[in-house]
MARDREN-199307 format. One record per residue (C-alpha): x, y, z; residue in one letter. Coordinates in pm, whole numbers, padded with zeros to 5 digits, always signed. Example, Ala and Ser with C-alpha at 12.3 -4.5 7.8 and 13.67 -1.06 7.14 Angstrom:
<dofis>
+01230-00450+00780A
+01367-00106+00714S
</dofis>
This chain:
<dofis>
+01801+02950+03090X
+01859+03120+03433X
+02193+03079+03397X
+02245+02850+03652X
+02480+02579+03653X
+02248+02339+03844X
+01858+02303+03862X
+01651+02140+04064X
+01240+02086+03976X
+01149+02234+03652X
+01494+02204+03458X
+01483+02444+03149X
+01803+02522+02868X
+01855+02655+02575X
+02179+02615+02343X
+02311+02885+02157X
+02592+02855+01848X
+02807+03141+01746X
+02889+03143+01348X
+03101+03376+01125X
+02912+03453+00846X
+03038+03702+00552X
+02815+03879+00281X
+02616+03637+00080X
+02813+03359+00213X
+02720+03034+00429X
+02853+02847+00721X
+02721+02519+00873X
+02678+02420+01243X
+02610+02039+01350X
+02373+01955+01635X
+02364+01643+01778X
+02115+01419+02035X
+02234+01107+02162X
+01958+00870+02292X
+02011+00559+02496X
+01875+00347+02787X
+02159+00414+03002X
+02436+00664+03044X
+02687+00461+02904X
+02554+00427+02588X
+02535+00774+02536X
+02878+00896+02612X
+02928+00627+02360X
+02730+00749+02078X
+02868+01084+02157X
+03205+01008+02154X
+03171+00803+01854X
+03046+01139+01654X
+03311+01357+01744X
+03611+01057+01638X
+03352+01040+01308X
+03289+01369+01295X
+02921+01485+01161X
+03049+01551+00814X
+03148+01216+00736X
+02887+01048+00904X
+02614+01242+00667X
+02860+01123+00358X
+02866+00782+00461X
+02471+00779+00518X
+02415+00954+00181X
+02641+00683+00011X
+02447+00397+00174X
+02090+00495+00060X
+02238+00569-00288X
+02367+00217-00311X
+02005+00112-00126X
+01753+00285-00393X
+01943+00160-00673X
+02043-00171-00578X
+01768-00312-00873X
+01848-00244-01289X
+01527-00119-01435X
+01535+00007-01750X
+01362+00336-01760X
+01473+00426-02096X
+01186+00636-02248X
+01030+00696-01891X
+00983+01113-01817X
+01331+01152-01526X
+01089+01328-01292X
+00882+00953-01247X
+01243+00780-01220X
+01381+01027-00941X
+01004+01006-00795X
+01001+00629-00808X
+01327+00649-00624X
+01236+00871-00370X
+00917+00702-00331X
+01123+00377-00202X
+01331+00565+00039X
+01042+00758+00178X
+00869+00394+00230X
+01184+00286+00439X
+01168+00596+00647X
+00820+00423+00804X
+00887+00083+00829X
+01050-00020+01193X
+01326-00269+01183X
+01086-00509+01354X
+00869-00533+01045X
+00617-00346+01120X
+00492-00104+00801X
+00367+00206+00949X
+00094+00370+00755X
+00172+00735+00838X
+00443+00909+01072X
+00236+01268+01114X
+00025+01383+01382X
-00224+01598+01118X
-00512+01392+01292X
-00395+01398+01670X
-00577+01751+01759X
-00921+01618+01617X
-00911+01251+01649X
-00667+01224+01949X
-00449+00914+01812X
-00205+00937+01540X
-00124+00706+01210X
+00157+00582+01343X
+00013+00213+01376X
+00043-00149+01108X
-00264-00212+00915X
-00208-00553+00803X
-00373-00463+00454X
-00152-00073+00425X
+00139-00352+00488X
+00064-00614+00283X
+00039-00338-00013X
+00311-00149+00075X
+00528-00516+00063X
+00398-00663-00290X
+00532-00270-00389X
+00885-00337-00205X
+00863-00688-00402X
+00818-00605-00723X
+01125-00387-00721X
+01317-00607-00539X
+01360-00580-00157X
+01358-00923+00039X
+01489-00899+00378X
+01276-00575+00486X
+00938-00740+00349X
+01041-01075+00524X
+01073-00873+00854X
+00703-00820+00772X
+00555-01105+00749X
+00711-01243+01054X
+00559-00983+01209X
+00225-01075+01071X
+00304-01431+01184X
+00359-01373+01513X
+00062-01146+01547X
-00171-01374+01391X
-00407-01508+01627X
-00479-01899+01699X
-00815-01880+01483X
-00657-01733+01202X
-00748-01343+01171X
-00570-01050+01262X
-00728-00746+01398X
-00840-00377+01301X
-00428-00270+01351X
-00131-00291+01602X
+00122-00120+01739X
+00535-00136+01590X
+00627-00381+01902X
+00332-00589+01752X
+00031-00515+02067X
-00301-00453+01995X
-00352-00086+01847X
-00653+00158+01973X
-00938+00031+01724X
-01294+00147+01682X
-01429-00174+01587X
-01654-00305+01886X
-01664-00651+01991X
-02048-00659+02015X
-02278-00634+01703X
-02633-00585+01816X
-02591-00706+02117X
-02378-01001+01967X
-02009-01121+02014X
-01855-01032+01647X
-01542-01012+01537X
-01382-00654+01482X
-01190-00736+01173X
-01174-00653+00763X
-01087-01005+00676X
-00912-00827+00375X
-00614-00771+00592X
-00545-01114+00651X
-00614-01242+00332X
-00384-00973+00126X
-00132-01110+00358X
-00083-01451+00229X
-00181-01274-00136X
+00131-01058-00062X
+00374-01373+00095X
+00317-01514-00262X
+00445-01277-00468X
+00710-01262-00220X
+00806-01619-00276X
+00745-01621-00629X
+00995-01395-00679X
+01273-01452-00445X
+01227-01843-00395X
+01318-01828-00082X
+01191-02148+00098X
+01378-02217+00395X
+01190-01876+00482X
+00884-01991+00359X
+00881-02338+00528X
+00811-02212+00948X
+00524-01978+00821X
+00317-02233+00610X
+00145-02383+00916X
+00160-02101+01142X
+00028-01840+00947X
-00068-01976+00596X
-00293-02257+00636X
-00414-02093+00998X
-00522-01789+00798X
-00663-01994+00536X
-00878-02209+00758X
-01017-01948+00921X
-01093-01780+00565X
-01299-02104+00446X
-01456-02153+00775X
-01547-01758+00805X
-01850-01818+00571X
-02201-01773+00469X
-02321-02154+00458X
-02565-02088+00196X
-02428-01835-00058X
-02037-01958-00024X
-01982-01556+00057X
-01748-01416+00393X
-01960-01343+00644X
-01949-00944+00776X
-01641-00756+00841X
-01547-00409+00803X
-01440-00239+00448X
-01104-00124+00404X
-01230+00213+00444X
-01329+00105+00823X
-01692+00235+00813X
-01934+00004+00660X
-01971-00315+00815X
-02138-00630+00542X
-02026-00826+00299X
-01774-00612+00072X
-01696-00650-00345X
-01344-00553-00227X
-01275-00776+00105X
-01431-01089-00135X
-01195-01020-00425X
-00945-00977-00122X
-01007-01372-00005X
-01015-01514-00336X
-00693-01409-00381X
-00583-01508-00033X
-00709-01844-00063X
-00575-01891-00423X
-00204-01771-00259X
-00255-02055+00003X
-00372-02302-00236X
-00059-02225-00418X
+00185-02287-00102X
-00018-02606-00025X
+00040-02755-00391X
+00420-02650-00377X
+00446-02791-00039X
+00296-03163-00172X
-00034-03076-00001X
-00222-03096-00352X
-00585-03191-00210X
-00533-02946+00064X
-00449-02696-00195X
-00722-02810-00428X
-00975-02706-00179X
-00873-02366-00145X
-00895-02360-00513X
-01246-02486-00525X
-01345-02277-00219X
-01208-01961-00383X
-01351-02070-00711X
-01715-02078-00568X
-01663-01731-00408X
-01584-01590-00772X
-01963-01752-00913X
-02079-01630-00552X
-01997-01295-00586X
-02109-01280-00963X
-02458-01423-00911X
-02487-01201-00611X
-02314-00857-00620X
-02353-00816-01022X
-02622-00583-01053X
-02722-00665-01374X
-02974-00358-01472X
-02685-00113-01364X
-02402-00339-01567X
-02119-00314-01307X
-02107-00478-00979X
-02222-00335-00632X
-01965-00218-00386X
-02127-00427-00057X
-02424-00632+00036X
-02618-00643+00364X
-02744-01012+00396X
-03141-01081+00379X
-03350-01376+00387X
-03299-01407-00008X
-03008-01306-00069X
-02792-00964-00056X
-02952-00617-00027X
-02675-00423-00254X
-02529-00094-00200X
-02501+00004-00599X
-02274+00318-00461X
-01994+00378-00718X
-01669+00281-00517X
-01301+00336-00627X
-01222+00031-00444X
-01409-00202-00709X
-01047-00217-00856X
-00944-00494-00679X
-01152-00739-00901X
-00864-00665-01138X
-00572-00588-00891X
-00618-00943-00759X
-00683-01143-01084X
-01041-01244-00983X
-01082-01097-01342X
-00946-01041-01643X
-00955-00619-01760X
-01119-00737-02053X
-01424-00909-01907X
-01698-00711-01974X
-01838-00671-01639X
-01481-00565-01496X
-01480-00281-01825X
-01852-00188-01726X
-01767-00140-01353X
-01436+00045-01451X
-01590+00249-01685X
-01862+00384-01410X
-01557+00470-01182X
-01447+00725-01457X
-01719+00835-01507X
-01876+00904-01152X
-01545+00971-00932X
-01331+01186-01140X
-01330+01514-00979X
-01441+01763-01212X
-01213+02068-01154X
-00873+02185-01258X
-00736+01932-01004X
-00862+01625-01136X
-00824+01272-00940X
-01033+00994-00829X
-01225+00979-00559X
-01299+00699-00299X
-01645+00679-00401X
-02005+00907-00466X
-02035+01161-00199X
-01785+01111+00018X
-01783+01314+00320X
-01472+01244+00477X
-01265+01519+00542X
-01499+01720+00233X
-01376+01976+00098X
-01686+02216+00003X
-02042+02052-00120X
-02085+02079-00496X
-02146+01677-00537X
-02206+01688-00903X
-01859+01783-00981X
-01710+01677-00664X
-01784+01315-00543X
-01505+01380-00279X
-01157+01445-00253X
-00891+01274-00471X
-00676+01044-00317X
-00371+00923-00486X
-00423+00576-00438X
-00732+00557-00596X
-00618+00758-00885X
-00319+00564-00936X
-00539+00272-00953X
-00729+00420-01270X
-00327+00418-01385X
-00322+00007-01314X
-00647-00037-01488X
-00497+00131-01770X
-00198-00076-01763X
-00380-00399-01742X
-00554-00344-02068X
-00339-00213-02306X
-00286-00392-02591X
-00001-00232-02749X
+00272+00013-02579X
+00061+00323-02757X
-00258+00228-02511X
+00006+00157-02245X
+00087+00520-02240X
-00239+00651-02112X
-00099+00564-01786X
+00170+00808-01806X
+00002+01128-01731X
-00192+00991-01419X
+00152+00921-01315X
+00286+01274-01389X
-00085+01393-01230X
+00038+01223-00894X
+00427+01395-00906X
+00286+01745-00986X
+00036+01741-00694X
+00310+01592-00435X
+00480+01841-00196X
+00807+02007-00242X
+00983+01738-00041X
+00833+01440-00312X
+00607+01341-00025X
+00227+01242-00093X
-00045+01311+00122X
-00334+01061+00129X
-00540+01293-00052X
-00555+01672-00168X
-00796+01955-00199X
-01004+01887-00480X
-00964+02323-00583X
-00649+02390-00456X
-00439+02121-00469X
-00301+02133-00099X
-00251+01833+00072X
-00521+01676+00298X
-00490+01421+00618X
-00149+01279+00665X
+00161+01305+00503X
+00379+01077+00390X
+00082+00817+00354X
+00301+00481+00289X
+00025+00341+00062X
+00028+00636-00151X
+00398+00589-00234X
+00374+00223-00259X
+00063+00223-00517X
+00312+00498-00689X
+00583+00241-00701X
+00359-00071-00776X
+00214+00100-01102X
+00545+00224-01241X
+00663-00126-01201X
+00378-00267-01364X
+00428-00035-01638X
+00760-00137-01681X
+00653-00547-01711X
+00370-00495-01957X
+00648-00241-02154X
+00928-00528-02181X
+00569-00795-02262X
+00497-00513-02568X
+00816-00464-02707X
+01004-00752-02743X
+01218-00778-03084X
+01135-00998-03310X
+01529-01013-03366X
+01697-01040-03113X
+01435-01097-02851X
+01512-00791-02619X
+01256-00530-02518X
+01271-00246-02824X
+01368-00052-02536X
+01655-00232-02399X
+01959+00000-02442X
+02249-00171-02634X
+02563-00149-02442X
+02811-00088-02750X
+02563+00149-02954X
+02391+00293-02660X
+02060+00317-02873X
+01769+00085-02802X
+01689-00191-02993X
+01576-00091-03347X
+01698+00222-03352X
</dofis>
């Protein structure tokens, strides 16, 4: 900036580009850093922009993530454009956070650095697990493998993974202690592990792919299993404590127990396809006895709907009866049918109690939540609205409908999530519950995975709906020679 040729100490420049420009008219200029570990590799890059040239290397990128994003036939016929080209941009926004290593970063923004001093940019095993059965479902294999390798070789010898890590798969800063009154206890949610193996599943029951399966079955599946049977209560067949997925209450949790039913039920799954039928059968009957567990212990009966936690007493459970967003996951991981009447009772108090009662609308996490509040007026506002949990009332609604009329109620929760995203398509983890601006950290991965998982699940229960009587196609599978769908 001195105008020096050389500097020595503090070395400061600046960079200045000289452009014609006429009246109302445009020009472009193209900026460049190369990056490398040694000097050699960037006079390489360098050199291989300039023979490129900048133009066509931003062609040639645009052309690959074209081909990338729609790689998969779905047939959106009938679906609103603005939830297809969301869907779409959804995926590639997902890609932009997941390192080539595997690891699926939850956030890439620093919103949270100047008041909690760290940053998003870490792998929760459960945000990745998620984020993965989304990728699944609409049909990306090699990135979601990358993932669970990761998870494999970050596992630990007992079975559990921790709070979070870093993308070169360390240990991540965590505020889970290691001591619990005094007491060695593990800092974990056991739901990360155990949406892992509920995840690898789906994974494999889709793509089949079991030369990839075949190295992770002892090292990660029945490892993480094990530990899930042995991690316990004795008496009531319950886990023992962890923390929630919303890393502040530490118990017994409604969601973490739906979490390990699954997880178990996943590995009893790979143990019966790998020949291991009575190892499989007692994950079965271990997960089995968790399900009556939970339903003789966290079904409040006088309220109708089941509690969110339980702190263990001498008896039994001491519940928390708190309305809780997060109750979803009976459903989301088949430990119920939608139907049942205590999943419809629970569901039905999540409408009720965590809608947010202003022009903005949305769920919230659960009753009088204070994180990151956005003024005080409880009785309309149980907290902010979060996408996620909103989209989840859209899965609900998916699960139960019994015709494609019902199905439909899912479409404006969908459209509610695209109108409150930013200019860019980019969600926010959740918004202000009067104005609509985005809150905490943007993109949130999870948000624009749960976007992607329900629009696919729409999709399935659609084509389950409509099939033709005739011809056996969906009634909205468009016919290639009349370009009408079927029926029409």
């Amino acid at each position: 900036m001195s105008g020096n040729p050389i500097a020595q100490g503090s070395v400061d420049s600046t960079l200045g580009v000289n452009l014609q420009v006429k009246a109302h008219g445009e020009n472009v200029a193209h900026y460049w850093i190369a990056l490398g570990t040694k000097y050699s590799e960037v006079v390489k890059l360098n050199k291989v922009i300039w023979e490129k040239s900048p133009e066509e290397l931003i062609r040639r990128t645009e052309n690959y993530w074209k081909l990338w994003v729609n790689k998969e036939h779905f047939n959106f016929h009938g679906i609103p454009q603005r939830l297809v080209t969301f869907f779409k941009r959804s995926l590639l926004i997902i890609r932009t956070q997941i390192d080539n290593n595997g690891a699926i970063i939850a956030a890439n923004d620093s919103d949270i650095t100047q008041a909690g001093k760290d940053t998003y940019s870490y792998m929760w095993p459960r945000d990745g697990a998620l984020v993965s059965y989304a990728l699944i479902k609409a049909g990306y294999n090699d990135i979601t493998k990358r993932f669970f390798q990761f998870c494999a070789e970050a596992v630990s010898q007992k079975g559990y993974l921790l709070h979070k890590y870093n993308p070169d798969g360390s240990f991540a800063s965590s505020w889970h202690p290691w001591l619990k009154d005094n007491k060695k206890s593990l800092p974990i949610q056991e739901d990360e592990i155990a949406l892992v193996l509920w995840s690898l599943w789906s994974h494999y029951d889709v793509f089949r792919d079991i030369e990839f399966i075949k190295p992770l079955y002892r090292s990660l599946i029945l490892n993480a299993a094990d530990f899930m049977v042995g991690f316990r209560d004795e008496e009531t067949g319950l886990p023992l404590n962890s923390y929630d997925l919303w890393e502040e209450r530490y118990g017994v949790h409604t969601f973490t127990t739906a979490a390990v039913i699954a997880g178990l039920r996943a590995a009893g799954n790979f143990a019966c396809a790998f020949g291991e039928r009575d190892c499989g059968n007692k994950y079965y009957d271990v997960a089995g006895k968790m399900k009556d567990a939970l339903i003789a212990y966290f079904f409040n009966k006088d309220a109708g709907r089941f509690a969110r936690m339980g702190t263990r007493t001498s008896t039994g459970y001491d519940l928390n009866m708190t309305v809780d967003a997060s109750l979803f996951g009976l459903a989301a991981f088949d430990v119920f049918s939608p139907e049942t009447p205590m999943m419809a009772s629970t569901m039905s108090a999540i409408k009720e109690h965590l809608w947010v009662k202003t022009p903005v609308g949305g769920i919230a996490r659960y009753m009088n939540d204070r994180y990151q509040r956005v003024g005080s007026d409880a009785e309309h506002v149980p907290g902010n609205p979060w996408f996620l949990c909103t989209m989840w009332l859209a899965e609900y609604e998916i699960m139960r409908a019994k015709n494609v009329a019902e199905l439909n109620n899912a479409l404006p929760i969908l459209e509610w999530v695209v109108d409150r995203s930013l200019a860019s398509g980019v969600l926010a983890e959740q918004v202000d519950p009067y104005t609509n601006t985005p809150l905490s950290v943007s993109p949130l991965t999870w948000s624009h995975a749960t976007f992607v998982t329900a629009l696919m699940k729409y999709l399935e229960k659609r084509e389950k709906l409509s099939t033709c009587n005739t011809c056996g196609n969906s009634l909205f599978y468009v016919h290639r020679n009349t370009q009408k769908p079927c029926g029409i």
